[in-house]
Backbone as JSON, one array per atom type, in Angstrom:
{
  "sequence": "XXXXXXXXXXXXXXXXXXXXXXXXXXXXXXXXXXXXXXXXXXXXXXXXXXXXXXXXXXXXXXXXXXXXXXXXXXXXXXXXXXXXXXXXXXXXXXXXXXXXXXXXXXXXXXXXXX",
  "N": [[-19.07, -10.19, 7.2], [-17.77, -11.19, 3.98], [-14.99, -13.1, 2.8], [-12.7, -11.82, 0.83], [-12.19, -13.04, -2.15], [-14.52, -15.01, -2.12], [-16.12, -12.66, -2.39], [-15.82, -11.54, -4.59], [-16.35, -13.55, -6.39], [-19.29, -13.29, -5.44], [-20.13, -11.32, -6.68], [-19.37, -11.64, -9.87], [-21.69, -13.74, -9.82], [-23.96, -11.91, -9.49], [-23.77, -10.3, -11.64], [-23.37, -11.71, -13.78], [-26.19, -12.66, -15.31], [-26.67, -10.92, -16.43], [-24.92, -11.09, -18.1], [-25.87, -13.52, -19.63], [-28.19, -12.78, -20.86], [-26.59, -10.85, -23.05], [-25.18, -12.83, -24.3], [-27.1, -14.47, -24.9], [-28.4, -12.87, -26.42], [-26.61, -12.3, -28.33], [-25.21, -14.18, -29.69], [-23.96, -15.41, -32.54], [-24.79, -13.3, -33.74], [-23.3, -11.02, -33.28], [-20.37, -11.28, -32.55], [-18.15, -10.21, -31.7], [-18.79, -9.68, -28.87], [-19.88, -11.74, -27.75], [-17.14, -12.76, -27.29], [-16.2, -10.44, -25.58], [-17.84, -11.14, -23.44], [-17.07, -13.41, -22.41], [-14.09, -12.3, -21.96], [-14.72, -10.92, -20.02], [-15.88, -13.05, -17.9], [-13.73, -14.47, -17.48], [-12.18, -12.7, -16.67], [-12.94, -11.73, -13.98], [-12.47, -14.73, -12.96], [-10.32, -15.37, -12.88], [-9.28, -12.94, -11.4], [-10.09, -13.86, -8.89], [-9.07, -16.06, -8.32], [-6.86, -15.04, -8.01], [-6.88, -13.78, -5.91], [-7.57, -14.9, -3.64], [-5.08, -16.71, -4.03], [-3.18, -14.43, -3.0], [-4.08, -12.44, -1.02], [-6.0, -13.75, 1.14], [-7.45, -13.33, 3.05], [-7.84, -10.56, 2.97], [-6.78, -7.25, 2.49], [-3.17, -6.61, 4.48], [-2.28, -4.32, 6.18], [1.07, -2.37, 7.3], [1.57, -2.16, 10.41], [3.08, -0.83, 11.4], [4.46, 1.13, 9.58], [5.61, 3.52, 7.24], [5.7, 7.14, 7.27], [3.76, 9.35, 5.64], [4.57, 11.16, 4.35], [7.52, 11.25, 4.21], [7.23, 9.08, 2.46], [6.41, 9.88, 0.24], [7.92, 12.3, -0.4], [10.68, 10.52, -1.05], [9.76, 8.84, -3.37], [9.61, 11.08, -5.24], [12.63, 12.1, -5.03], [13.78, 10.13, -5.69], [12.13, 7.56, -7.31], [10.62, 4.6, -7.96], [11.74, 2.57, -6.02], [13.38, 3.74, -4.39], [11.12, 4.74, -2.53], [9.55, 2.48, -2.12], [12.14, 1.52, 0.01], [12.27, 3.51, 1.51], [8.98, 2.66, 2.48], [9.84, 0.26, 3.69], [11.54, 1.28, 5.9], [11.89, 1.31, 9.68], [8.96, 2.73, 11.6], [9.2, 4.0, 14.66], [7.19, 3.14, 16.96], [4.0, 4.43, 18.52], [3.47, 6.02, 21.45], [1.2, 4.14, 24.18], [-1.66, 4.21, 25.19], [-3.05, 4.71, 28.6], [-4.35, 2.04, 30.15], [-7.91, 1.85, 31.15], [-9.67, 1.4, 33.97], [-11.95, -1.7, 34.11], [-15.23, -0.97, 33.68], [-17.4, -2.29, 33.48], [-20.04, -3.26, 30.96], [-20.29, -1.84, 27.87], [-22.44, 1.35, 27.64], [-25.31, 1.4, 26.33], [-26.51, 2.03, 22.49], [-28.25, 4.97, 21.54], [-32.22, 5.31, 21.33], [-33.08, 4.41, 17.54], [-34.02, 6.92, 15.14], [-37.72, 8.78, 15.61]],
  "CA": [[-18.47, -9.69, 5.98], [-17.29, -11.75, 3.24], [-13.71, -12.94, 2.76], [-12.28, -11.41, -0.74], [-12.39, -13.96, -3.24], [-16.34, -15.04, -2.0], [-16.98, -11.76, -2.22], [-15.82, -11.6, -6.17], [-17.75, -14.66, -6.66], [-20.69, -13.1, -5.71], [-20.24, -10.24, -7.89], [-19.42, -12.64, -10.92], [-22.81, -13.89, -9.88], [-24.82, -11.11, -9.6], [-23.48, -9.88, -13.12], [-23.77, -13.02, -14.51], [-27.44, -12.75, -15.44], [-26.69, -9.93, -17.58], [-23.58, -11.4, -19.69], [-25.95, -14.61, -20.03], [-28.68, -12.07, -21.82], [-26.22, -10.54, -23.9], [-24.76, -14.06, -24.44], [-28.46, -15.07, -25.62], [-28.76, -11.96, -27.87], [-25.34, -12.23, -29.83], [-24.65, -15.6, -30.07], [-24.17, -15.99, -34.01], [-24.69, -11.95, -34.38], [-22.39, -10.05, -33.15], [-19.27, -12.38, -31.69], [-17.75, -9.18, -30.51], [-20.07, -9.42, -27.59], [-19.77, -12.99, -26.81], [-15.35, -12.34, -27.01], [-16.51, -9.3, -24.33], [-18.83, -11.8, -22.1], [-16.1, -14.32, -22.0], [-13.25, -11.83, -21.48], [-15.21, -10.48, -18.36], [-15.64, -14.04, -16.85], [-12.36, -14.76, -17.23], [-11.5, -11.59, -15.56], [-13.31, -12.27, -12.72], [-11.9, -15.99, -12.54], [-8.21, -14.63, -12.52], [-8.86, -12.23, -10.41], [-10.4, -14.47, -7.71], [-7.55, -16.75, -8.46], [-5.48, -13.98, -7.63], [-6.84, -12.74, -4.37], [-7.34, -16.49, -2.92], [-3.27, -17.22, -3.22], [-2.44, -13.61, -2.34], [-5.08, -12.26, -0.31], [-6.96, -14.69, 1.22], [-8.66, -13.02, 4.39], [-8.2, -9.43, 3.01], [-5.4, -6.98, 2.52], [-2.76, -6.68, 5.18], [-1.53, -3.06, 6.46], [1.63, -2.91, 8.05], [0.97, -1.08, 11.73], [4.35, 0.09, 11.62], [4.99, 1.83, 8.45], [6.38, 5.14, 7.48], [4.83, 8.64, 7.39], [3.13, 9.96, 3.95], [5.39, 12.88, 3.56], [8.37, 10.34, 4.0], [7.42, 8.39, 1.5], [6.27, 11.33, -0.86], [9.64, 12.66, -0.87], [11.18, 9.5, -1.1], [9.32, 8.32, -4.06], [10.09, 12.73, -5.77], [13.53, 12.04, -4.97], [14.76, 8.09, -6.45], [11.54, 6.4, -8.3], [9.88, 3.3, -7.19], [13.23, 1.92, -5.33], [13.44, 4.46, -3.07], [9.79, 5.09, -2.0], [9.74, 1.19, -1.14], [12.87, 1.61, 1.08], [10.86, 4.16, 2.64], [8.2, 2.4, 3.42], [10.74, -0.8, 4.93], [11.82, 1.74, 7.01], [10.8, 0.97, 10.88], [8.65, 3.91, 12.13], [8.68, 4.29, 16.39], [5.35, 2.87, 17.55], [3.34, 5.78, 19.53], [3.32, 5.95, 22.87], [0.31, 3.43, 24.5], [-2.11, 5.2, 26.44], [-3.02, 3.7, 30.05], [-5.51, 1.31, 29.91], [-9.18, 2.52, 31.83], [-9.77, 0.16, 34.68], [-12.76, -2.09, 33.76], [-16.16, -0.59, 34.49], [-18.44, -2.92, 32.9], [-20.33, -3.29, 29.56], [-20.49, -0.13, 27.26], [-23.69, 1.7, 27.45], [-26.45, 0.48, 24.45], [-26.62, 3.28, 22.05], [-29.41, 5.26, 21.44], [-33.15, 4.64, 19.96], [-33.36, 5.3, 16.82], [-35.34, 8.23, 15.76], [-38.82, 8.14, 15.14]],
  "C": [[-17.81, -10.85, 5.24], [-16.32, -12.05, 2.97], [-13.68, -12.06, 0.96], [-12.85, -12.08, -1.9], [-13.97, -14.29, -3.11], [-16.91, -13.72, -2.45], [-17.2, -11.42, -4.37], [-16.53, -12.71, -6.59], [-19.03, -14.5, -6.83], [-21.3, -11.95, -6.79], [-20.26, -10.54, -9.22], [-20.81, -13.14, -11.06], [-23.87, -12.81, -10.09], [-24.93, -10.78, -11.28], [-23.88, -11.16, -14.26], [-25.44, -13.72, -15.77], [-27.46, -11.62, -16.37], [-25.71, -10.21, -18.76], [-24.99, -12.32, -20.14], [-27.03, -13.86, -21.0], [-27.93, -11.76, -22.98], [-25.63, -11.87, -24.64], [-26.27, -14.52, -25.79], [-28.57, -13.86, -26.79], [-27.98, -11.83, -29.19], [-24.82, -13.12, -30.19], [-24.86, -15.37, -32.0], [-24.61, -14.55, -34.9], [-23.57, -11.14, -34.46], [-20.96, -10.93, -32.09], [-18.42, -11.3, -31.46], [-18.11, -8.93, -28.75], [-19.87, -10.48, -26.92], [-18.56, -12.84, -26.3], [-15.58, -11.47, -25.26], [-16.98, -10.65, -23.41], [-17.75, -12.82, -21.98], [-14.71, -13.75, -21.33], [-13.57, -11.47, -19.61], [-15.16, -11.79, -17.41], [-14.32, -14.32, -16.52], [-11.33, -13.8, -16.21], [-11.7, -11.81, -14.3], [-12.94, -13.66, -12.32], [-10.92, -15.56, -12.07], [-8.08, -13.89, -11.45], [-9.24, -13.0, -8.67], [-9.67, -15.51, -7.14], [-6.49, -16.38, -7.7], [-5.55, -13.7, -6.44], [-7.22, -14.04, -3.56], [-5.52, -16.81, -2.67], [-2.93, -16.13, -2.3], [-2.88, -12.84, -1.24], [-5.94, -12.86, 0.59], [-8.4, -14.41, 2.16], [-8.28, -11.07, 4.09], [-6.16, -8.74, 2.81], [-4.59, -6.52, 4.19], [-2.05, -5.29, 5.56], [-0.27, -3.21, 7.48], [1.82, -1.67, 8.98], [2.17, -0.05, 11.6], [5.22, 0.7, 10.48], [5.36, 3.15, 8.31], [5.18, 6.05, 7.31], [4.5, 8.73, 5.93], [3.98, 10.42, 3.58], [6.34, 11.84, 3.54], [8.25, 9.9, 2.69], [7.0, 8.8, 0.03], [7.57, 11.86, -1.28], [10.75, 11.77, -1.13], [11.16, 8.86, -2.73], [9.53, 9.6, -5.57], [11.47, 12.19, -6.03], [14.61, 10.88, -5.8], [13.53, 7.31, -6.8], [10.61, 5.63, -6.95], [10.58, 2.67, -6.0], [12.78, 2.69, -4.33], [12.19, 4.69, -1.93], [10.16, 3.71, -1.32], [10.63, 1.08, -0.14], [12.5, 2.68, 2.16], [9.91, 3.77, 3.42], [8.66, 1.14, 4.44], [10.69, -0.1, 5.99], [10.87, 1.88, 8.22], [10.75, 2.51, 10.96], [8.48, 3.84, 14.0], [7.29, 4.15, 16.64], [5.04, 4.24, 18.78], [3.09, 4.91, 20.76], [1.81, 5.05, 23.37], [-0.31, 4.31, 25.68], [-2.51, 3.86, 27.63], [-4.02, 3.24, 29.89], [-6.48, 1.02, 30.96], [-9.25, 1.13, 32.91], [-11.2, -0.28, 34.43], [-14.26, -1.92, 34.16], [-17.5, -1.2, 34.11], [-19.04, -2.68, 31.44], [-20.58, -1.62, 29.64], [-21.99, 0.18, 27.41], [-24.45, 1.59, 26.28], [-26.47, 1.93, 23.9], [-28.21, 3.91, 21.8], [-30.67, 4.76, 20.8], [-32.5, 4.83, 18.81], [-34.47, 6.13, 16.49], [-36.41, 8.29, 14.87], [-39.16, 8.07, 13.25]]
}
């Protein structure tokens, strides 16, 4: 799988082949179009910009966050403020189940079917 930012890269690319048409069709007609095909690259620069400093290997969940409803009523109750102090708040990690004693590789999964 692709980190983030590569992955907008390649999408910039893929697309790319279609601004450069419209590029070729409105040059010197319609400069609404070129404005558009330049806004879009630029979008996609910035944003790859963006998810390289802040992102780099993907977004980060944090294991130990609060409950939904928590932070539903939280967020009902006092705004933006409050929801976020919601989700600070530590939640009790669940209980760890016992861990299987080692019985060798997993079984291969099935054919597939004809």
């Amino acid at each position: 799988m692709a980190l983030p930012a590569q992955h907008i890269a390649e999408s910039w690319n893929a697309a790319e082949f279609f601004a450069n048409k419209i590029l070729k069709e409105s040059r010197g007609v319609n400069e609404t179009q070129v404005d558009w095909v330049k806004a879009v690259k630029d979008l996609f620069t910035g944003l790859q910009d963006f998810v390289r400093s802040s992102y780099p290997t993907g977004l980060k969940w944090n294991p130990s966050g609060c409950n939904i409803a928590e932070a539903q009523a939280a967020a009902k109750a006092g705004g933006p403020a409050a929801a976020q102090a919601a989700v600070a708040a530590p939640v009790p990690a669940p209980a760890k189940a016992p861990v299987a004693a080692a019985r060798g590789p997993p079984v291969p999964p099935p054919p597939p079917p004809p």
